[in-house]
N, CA, C and O atoms as CSV, one atom per row, in Angstrom:
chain,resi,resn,atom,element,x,y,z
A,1,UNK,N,N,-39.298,26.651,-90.871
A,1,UNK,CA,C,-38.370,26.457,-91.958
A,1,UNK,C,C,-38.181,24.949,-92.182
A,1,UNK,O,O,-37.830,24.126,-91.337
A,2,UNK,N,N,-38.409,24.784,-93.178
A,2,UNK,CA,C,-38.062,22.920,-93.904
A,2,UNK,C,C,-36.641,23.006,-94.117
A,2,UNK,O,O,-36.033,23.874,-94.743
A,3,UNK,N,N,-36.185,21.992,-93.512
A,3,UNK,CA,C,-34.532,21.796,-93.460
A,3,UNK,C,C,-34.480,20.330,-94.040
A,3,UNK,O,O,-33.271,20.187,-94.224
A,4,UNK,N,N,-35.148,19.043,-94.473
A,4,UNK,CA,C,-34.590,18.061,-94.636
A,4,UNK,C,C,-36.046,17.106,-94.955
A,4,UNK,O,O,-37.104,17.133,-94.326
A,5,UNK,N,N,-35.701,16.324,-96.084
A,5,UNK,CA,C,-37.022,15.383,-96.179
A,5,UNK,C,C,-36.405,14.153,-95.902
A,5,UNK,O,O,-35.231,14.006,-96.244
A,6,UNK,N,N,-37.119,13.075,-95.230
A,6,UNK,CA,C,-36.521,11.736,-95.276
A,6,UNK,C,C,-37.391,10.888,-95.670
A,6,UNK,O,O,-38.302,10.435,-94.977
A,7,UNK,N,N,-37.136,10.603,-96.905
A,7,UNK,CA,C,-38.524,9.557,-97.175
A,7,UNK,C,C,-38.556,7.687,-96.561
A,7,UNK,O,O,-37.809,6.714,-96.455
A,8,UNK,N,N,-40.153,8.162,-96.268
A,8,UNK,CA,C,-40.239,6.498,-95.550
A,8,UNK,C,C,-40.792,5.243,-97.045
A,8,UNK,O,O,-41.357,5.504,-98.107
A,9,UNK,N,N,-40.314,3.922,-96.478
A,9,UNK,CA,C,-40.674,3.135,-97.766
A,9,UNK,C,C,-41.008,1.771,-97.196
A,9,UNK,O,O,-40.210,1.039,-96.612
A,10,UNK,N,N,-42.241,1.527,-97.428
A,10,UNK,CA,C,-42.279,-0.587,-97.138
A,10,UNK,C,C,-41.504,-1.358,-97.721
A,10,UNK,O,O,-41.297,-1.308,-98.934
A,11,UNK,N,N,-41.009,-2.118,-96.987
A,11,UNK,CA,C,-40.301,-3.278,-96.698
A,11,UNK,C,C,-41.227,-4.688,-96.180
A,11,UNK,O,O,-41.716,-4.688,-95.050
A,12,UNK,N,N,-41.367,-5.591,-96.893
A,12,UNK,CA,C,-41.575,-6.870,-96.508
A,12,UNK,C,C,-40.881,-7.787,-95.253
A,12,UNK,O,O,-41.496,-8.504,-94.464
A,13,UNK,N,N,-39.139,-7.502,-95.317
A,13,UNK,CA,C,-38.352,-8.406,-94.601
A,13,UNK,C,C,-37.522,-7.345,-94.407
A,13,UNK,O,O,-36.951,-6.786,-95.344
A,14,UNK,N,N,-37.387,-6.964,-93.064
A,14,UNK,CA,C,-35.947,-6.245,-92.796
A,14,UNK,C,C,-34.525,-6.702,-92.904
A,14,UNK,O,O,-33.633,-5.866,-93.048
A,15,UNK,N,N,-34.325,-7.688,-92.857
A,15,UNK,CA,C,-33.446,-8.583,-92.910
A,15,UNK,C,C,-33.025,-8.240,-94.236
A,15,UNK,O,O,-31.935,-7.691,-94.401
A,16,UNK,N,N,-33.685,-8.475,-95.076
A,16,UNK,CA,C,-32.809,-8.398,-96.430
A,16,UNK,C,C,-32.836,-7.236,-97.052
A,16,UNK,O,O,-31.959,-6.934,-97.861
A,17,UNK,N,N,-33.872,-6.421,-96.745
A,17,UNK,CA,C,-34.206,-4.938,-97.099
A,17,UNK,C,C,-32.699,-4.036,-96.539
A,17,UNK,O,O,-31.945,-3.416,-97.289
A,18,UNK,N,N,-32.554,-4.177,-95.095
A,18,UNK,CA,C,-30.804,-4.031,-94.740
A,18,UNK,C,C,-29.794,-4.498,-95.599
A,18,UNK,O,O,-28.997,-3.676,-96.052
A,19,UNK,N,N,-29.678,-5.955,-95.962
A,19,UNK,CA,C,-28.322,-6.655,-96.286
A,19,UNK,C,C,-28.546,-5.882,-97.941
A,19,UNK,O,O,-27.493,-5.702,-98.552
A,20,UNK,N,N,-29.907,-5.421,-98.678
A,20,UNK,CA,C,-29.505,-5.432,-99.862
A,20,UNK,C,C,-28.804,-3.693,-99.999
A,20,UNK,O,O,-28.129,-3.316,-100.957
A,21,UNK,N,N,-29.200,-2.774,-98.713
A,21,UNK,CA,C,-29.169,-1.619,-98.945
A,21,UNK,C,C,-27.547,-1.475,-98.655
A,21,UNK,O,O,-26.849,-0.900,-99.490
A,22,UNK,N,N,-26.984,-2.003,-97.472
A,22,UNK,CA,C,-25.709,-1.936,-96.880
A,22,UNK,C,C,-24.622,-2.600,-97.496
A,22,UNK,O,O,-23.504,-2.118,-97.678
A,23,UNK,N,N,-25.086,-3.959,-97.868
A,23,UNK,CA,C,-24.337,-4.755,-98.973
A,23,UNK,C,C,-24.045,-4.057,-100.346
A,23,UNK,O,O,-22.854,-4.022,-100.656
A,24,UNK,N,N,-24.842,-3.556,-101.125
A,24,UNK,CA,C,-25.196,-3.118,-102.557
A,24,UNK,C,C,-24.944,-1.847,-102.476
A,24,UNK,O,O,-24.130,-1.420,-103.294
A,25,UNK,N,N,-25.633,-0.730,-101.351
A,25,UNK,CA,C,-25.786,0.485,-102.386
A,25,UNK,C,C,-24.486,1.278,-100.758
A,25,UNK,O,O,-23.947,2.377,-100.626
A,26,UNK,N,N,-24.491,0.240,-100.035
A,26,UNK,CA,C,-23.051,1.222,-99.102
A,26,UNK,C,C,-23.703,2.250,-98.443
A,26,UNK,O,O,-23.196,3.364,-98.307
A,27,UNK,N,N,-25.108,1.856,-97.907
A,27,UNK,CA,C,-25.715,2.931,-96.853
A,27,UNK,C,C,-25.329,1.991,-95.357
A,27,UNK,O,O,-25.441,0.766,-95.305
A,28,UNK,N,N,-25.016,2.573,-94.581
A,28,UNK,CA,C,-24.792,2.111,-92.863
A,28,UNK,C,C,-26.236,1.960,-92.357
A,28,UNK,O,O,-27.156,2.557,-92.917
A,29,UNK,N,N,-26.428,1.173,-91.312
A,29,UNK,CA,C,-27.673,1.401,-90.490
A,29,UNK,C,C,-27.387,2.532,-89.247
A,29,UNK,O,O,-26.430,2.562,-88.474
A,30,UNK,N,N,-28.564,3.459,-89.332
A,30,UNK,CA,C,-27.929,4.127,-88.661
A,30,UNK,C,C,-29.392,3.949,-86.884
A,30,UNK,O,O,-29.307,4.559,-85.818
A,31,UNK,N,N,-30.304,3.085,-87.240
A,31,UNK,CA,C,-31.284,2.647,-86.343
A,31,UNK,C,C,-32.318,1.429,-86.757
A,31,UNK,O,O,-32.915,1.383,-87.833
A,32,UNK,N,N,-32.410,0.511,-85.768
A,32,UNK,CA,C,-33.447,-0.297,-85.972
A,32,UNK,C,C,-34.313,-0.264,-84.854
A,32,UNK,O,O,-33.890,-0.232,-83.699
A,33,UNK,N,N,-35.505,-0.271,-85.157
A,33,UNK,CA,C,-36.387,-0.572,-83.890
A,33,UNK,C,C,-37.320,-1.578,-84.080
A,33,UNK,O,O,-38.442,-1.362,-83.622
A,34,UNK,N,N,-37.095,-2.746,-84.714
A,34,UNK,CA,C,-38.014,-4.148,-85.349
A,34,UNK,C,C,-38.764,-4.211,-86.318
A,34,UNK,O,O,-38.803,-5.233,-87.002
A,35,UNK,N,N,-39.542,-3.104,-86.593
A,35,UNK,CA,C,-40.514,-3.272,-87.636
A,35,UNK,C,C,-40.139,-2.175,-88.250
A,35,UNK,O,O,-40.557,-2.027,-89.398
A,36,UNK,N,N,-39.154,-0.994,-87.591
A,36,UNK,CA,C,-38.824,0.364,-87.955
A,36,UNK,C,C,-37.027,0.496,-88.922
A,36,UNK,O,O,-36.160,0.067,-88.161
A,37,UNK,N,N,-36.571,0.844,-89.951
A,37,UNK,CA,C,-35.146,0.137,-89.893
A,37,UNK,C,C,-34.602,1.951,-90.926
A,37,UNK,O,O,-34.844,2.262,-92.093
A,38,UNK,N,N,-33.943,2.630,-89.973
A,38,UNK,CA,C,-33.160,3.833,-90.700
A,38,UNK,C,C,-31.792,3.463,-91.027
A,38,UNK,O,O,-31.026,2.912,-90.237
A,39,UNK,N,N,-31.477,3.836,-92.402
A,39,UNK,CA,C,-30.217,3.506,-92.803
A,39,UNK,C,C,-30.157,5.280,-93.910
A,39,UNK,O,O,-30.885,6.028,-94.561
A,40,UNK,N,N,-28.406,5.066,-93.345
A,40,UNK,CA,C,-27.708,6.561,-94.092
A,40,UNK,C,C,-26.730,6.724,-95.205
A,40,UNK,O,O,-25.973,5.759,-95.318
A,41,UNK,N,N,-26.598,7.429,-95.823
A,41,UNK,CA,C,-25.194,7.401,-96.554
A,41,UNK,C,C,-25.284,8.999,-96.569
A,41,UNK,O,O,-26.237,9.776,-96.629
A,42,UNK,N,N,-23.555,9.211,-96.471
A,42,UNK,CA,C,-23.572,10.846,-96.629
A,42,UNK,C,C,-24.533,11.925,-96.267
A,42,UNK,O,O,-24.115,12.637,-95.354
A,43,UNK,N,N,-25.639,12.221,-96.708
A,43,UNK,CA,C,-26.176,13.312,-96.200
A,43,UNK,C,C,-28.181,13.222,-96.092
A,43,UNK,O,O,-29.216,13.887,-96.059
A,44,UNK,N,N,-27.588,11.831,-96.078
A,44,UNK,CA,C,-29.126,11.517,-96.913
A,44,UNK,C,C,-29.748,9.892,-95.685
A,44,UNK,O,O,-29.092,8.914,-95.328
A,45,UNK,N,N,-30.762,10.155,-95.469
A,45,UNK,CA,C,-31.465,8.974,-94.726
A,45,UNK,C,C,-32.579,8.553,-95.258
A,45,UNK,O,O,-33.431,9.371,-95.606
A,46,UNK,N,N,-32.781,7.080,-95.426
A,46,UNK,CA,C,-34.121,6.813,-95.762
A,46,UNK,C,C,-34.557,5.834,-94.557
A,46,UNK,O,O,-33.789,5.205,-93.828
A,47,UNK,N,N,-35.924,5.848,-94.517
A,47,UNK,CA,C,-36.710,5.495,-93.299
A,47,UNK,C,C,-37.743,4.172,-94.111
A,47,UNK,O,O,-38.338,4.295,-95.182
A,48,UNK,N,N,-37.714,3.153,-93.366
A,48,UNK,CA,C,-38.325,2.100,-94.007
A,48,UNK,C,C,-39.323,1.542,-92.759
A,48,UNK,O,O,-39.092,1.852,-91.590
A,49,UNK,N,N,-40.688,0.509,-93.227
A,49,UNK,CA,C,-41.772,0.586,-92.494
A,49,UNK,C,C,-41.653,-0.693,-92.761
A,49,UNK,O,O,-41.076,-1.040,-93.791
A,50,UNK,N,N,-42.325,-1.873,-91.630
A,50,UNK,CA,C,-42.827,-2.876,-91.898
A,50,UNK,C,C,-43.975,-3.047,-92.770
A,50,UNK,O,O,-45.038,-2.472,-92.534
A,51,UNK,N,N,-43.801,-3.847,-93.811
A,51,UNK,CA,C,-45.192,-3.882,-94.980
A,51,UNK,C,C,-45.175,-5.178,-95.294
A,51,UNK,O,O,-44.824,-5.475,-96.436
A,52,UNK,N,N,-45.695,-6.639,-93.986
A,52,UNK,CA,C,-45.370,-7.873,-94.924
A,52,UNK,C,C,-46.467,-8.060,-95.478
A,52,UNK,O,O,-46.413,-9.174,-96.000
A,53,UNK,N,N,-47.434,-7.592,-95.657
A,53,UNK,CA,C,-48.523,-7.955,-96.497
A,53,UNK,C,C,-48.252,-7.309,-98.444
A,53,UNK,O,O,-48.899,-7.456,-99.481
A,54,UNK,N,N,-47.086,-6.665,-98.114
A,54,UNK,CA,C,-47.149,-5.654,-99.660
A,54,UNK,C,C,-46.935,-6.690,-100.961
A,54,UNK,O,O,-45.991,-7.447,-101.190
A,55,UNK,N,N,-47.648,-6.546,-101.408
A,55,UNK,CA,C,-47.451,-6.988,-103.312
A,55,UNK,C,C,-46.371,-6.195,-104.005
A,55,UNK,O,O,-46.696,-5.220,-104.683
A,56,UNK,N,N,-45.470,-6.447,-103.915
A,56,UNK,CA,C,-44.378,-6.211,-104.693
A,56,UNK,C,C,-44.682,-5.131,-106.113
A,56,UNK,O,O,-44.230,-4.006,-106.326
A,57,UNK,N,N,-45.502,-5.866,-106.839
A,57,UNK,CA,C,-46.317,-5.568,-107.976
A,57,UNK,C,C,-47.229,-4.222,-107.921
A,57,UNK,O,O,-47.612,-3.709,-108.973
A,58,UNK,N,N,-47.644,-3.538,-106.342
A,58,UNK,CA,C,-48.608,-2.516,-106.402
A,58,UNK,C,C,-47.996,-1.949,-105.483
A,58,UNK,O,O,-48.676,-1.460,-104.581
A,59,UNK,N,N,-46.840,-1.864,-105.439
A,59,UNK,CA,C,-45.889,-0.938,-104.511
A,59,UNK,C,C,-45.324,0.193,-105.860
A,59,UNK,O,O,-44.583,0.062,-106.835
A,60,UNK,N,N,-46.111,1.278,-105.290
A,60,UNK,CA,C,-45.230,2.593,-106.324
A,60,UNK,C,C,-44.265,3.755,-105.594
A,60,UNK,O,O,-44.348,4.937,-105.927
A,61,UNK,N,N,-43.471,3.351,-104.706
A,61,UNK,CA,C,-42.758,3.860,-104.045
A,61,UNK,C,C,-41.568,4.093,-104.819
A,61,UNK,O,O,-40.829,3.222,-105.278
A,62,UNK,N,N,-41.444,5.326,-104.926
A,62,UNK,CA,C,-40.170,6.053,-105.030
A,62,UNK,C,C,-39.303,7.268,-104.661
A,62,UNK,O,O,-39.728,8.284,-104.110
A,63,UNK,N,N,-38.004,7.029,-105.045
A,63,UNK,CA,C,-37.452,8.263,-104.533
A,63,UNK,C,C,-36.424,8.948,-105.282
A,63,UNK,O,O,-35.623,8.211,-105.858
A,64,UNK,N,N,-36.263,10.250,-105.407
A,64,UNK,CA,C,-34.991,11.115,-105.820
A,64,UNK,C,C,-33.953,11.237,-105.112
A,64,UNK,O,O,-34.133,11.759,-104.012
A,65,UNK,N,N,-32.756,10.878,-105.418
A,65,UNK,CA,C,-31.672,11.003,-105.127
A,65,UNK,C,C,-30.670,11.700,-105.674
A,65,UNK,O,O,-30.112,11.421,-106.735
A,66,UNK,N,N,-30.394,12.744,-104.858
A,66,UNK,CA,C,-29.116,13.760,-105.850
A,66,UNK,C,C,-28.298,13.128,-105.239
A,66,UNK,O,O,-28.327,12.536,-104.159
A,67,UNK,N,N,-27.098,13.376,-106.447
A,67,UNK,CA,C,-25.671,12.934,-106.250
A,67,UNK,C,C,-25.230,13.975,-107.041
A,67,UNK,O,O,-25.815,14.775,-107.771
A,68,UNK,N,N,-23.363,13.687,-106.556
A,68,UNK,CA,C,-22.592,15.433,-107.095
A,68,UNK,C,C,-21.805,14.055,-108.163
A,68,UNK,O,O,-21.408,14.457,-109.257
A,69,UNK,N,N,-21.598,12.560,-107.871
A,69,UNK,CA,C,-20.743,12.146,-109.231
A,69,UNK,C,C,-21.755,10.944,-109.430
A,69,UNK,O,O,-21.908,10.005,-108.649
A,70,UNK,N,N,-22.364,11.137,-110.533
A,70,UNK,CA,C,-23.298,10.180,-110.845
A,70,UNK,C,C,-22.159,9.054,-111.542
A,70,UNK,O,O,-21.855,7.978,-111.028
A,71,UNK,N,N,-21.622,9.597,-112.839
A,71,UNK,CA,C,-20.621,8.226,-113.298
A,71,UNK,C,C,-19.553,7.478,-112.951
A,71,UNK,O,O,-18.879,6.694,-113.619
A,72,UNK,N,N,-19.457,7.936,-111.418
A,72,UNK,CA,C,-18.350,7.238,-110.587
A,72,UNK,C,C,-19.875,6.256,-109.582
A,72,UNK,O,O,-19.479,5.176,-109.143
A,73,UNK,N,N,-21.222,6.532,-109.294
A,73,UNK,CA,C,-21.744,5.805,-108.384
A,73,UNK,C,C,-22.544,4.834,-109.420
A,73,UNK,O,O,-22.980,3.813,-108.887
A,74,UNK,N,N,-22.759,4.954,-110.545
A,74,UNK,CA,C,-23.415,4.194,-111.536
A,74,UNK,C,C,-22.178,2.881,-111.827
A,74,UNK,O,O,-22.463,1.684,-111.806
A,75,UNK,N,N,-20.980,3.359,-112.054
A,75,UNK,CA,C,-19.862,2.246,-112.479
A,75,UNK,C,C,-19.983,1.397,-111.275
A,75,UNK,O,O,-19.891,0.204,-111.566
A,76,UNK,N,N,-20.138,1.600,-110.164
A,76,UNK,CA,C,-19.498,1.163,-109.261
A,76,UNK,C,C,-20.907,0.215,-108.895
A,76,UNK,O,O,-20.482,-0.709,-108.202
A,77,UNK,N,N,-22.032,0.097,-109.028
A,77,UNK,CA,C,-23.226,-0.614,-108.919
A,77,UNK,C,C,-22.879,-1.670,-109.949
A,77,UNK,O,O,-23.153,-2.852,-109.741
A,78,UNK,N,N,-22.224,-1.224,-111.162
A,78,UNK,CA,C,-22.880,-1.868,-112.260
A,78,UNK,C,C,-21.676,-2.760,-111.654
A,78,UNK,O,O,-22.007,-3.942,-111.555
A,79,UNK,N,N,-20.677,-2.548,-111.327
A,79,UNK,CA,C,-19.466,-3.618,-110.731
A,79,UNK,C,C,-19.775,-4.788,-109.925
A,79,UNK,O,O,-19.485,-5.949,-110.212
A,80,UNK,N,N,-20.444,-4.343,-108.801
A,80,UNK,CA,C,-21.153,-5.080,-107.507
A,80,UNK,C,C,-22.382,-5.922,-108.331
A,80,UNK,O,O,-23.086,-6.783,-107.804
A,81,UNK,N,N,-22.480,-5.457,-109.799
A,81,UNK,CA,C,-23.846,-6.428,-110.774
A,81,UNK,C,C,-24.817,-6.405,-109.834
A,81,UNK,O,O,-25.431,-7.429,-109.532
A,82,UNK,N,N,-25.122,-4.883,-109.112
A,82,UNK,CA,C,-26.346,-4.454,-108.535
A,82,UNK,C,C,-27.517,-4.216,-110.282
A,82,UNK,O,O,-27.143,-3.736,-111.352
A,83,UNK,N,N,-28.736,-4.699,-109.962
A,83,UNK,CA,C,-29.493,-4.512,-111.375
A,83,UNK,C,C,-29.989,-3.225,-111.613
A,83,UNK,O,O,-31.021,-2.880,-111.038
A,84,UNK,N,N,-29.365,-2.406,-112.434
A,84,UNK,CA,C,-30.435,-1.030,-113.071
A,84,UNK,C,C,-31.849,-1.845,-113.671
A,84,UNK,O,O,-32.042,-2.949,-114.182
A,85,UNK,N,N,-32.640,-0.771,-113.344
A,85,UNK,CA,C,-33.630,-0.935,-114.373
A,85,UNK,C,C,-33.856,-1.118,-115.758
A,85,UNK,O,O,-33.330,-0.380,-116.592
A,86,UNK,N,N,-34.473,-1.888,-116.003
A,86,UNK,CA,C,-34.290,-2.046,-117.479
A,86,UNK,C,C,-34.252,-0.829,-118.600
A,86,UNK,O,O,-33.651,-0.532,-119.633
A,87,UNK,N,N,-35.514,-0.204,-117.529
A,87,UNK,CA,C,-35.264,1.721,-118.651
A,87,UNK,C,C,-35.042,2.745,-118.021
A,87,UNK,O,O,-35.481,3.848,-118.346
A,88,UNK,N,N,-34.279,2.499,-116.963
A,88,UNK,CA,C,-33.136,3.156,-116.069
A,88,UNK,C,C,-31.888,3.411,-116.272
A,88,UNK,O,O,-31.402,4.187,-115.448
A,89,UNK,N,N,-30.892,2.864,-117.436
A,89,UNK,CA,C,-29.727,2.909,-117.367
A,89,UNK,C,C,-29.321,4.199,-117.214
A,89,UNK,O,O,-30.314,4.926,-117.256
A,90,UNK,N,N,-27.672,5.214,-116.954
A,90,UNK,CA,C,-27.750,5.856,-117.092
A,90,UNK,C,C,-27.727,7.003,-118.667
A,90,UNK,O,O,-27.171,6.775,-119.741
A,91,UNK,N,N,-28.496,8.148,-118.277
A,91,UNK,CA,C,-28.961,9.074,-119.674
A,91,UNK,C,C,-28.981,10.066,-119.391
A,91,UNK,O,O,-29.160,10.126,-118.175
A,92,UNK,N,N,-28.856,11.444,-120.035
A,92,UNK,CA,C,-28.821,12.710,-120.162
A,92,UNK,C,C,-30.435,12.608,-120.306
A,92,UNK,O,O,-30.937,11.970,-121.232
A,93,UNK,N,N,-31.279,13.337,-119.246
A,93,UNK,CA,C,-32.854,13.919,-119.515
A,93,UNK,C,C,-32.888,14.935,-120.444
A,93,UNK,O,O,-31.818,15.401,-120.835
A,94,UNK,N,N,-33.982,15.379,-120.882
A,94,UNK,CA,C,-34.271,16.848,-121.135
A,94,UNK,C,C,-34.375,17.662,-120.317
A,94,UNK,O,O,-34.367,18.730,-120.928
A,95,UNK,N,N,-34.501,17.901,-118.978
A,95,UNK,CA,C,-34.768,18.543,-117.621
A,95,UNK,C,C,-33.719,18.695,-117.302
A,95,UNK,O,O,-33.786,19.332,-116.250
A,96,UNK,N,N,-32.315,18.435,-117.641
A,96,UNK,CA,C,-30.898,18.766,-117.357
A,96,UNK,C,C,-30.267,18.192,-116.470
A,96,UNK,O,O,-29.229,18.652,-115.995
A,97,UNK,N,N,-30.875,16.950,-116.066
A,97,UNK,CA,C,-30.138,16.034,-115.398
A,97,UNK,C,C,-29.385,14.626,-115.998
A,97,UNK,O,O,-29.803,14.144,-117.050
A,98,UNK,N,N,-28.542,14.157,-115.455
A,98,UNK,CA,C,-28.025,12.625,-115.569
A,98,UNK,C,C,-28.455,11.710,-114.616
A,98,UNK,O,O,-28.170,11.892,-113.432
A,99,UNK,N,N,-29.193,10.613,-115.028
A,99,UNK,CA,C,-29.963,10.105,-114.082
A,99,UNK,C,C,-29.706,8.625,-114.416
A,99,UNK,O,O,-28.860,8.192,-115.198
A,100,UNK,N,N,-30.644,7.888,-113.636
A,100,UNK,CA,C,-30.040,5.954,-113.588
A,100,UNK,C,C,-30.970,5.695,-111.948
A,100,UNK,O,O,-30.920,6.290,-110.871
A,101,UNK,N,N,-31.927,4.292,-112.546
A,101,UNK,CA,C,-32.739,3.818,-111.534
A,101,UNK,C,C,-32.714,2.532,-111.173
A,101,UNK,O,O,-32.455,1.797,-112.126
A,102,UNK,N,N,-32.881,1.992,-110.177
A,102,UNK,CA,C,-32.978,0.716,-109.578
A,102,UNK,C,C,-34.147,0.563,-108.865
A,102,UNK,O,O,-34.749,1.537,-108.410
A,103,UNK,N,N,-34.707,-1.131,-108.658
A,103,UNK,CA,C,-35.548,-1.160,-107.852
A,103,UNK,C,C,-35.150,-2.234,-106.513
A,103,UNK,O,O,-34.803,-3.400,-106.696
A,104,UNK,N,N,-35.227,-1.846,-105.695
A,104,UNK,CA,C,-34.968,-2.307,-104.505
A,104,UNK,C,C,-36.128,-3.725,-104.671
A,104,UNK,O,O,-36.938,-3.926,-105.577
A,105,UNK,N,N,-35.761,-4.796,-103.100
A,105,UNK,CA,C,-36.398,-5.982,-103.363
A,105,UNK,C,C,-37.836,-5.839,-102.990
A,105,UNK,O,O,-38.555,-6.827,-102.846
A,106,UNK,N,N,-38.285,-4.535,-102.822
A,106,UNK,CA,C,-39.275,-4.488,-102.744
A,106,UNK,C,C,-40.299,-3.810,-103.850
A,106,UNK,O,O,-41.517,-3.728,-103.693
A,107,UNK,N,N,-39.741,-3.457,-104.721
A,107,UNK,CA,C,-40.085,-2.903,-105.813
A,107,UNK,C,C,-40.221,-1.173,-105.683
A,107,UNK,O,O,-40.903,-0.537,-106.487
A,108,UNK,N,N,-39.485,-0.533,-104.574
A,108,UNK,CA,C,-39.307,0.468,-104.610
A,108,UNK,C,C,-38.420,0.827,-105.302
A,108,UNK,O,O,-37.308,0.301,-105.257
A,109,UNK,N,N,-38.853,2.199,-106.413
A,109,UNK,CA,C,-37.721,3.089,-107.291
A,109,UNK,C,C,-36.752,3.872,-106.669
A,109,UNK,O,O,-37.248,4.771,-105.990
A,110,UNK,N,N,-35.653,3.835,-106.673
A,110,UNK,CA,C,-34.705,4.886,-106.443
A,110,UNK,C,C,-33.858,5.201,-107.738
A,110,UNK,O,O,-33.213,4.418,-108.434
A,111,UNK,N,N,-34.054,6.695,-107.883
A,111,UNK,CA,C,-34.083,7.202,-109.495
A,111,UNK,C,C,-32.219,8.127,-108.471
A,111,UNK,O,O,-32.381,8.485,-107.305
A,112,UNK,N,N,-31.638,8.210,-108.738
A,112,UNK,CA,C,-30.099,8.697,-108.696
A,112,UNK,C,C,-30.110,9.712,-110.322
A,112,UNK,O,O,-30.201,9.427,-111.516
A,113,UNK,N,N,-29.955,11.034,-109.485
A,113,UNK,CA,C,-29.863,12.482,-110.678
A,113,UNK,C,C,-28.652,13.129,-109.968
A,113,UNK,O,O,-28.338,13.258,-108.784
A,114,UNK,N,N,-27.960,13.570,-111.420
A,114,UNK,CA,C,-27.061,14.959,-111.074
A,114,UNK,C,C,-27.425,16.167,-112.108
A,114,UNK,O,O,-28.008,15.923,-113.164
A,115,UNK,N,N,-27.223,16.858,-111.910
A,115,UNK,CA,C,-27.461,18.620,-112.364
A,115,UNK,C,C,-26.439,18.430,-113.953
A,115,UNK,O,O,-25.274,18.235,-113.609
A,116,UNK,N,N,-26.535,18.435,-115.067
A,116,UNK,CA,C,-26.066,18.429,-116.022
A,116,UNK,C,C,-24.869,19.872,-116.210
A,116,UNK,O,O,-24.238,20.018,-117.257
């Protein structure tokens, strides 16, 4: 039985890959092991990899994120003048979600959806 996905993502610098996730988006660390760095919020973990060789530019890493209040976690980024994506803001899909994306300093997507 599949109980839980945790997606893994390259990171260039742990150092700031932490300060931007814990600072900005209010995930805790919940493990580091040097080149290895897990951080949590609520119900959800993402797992990050040492990648200092990555091009920013040919990194297509992304991820889905459900949330139950998207326009209380969207205000509250746009407060902290964390950057949405330029064609990320938040929008009603056709697929019946409310959604809104950012890219981390590594040029990983994290796309944030709720159930319309």
């Amino acid at each position: 039985m599949l109980i839980k996905i945790n997606p893994k993502l390259p990171m260039r610098n742990k150092d700031l890959t932490k300060k931007f996730y814990l600072e900005n988006l209010n995930f805790n660390e919940l493990a580091d092991y040097g080149n290895y760095l897990i951080i949590e919020k609520d119900d959800i973990e993402i797992h990050f990899f040492e990648f200092k060789e990555l091009n920013p530019k040919d990194n297509y890493g992304q991820v889905y994120i459900r949330t139950d209040n998207i326009e209380n976690l969207y205000n509250e980024l746009i407060s902290k003048k964390v950057n949405i994506h330029q064609n990320g803001h938040l929008e009603s899909k056709p697929w019946g979600q409310r959604e809104f994306s950012l890219l981390d300093l590594d040029n990983n997507l994290l796309t944030f959806g709720q159930s319309i």
